[in-house]
Structures are given as structure tokens and as C-alpha cells.
N, C-alpha and C positions, 0 to 999 in steps of 0.2 A: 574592739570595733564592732562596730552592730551588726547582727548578718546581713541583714538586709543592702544594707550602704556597700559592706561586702562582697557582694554577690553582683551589687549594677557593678561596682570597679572591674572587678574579674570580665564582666560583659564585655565593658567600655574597650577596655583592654585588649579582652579577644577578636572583637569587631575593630579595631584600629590594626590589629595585628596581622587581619585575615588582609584588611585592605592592603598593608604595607606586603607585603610579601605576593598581594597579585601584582602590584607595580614593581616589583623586584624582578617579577616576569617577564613583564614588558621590557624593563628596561635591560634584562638579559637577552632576549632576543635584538633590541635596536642596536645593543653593544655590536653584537654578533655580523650585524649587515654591516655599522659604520668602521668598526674593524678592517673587516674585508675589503671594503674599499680604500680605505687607508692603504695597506695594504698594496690593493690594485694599483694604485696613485702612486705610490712609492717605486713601481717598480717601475710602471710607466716614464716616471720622472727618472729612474737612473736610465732607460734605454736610449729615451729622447733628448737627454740633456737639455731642457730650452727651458729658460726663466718662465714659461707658463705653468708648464709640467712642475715645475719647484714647488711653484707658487698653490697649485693644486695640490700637491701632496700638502704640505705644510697645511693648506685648509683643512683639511678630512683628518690630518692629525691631531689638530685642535679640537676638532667637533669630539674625536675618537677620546682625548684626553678627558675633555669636560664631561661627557657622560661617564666614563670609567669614574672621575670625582663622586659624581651624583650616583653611581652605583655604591660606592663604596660608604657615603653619608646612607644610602636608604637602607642597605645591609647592616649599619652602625644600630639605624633605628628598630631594622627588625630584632637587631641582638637585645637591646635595649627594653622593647617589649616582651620579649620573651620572659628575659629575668624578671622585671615588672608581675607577669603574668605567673611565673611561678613564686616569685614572694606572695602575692595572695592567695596562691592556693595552699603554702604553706600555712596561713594565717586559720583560712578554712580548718584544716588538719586537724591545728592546736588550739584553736578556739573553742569556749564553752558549747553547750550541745543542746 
């Protein structure tokens, strides 16, 4: 492989990675609030017993599931980059000079 071509991958790579990993941020903290509310909802719902309170937990559990999904897909991708990013630097290493 060229160096050159090389070396933008490595970039492209790293700049993809830094991105994936600030929204792994984010969406570690939104986890963090929709949780807790879940959570809150849930308990609410067993004190009050009333089909609204049900119906409100069940909500915020959903939402609480669907991000947990989306955390767990964008932590697949930052693993995913990683390895990426270190196969090229492997490449670098053992590459002509």
C-alpha cells in the first residue's frame, strides 16, 4: 500500500473515531437521565397503581431500551474502528521505508 493513501486511511479513520467516541459521550450521559427516569416512572407506577402511571413507565422504558440499542450499535462501531485503526498502523510498522 502507498504511504501516502496510507496515512489519509489512518486519518480518515482516526477522525471517524474521535467523532464516534464524542457521541458515545453524549449518548452516555442521555442514557444516564432516560434511565433514571425510567426508573422514577417505574416506581411511580408501582405506588399509584393507575393505568396512566403504567402507561408512563412502559413509555420511558421504551425510549430507555432504544437508546441502550443505539449505545450498544455505536460502541460496536467504535470497537470496530479501533481495530481498523490499529490494522493500519500495523501496515505502517511493516511497511517498506
Amino acid at each position: 500500500m502507498q504511504r501516502l493513501l496510507l496515512e489519509r486511511r489512518i486519518s480518515d479513520v482516526h477522525d471517524r473515531l474521535v467523532r464516534a467516541r464524542s457521541e458515545l459521550a453524549v449518548i452516555d450521559e442521555q442514557l444516564d437521565v432516560v434511565t433514571d427516569a425510567a426508573e422514577e416512572a417505574r416506581l411511580r407506577s408501582l405506588v399509584s397503581e393507575t393505568p396512566l402511571a403504567a402507561r408512563e413507565y412502559g413509555e420511558a422504558q421504551r425510549h430507555a431500551d432504544v437508546l441502550t440499542r443505539a449505545r450498544e450499535a455505536l460502541a460496536s462501531t467504535v470497537a470496530d474502528l479501533q481495530r481498523r485503526r490499529d490494522e493500519l498502523l500495523d501496515h505502517v510498522g511493516t511497511g517498506p521505508r
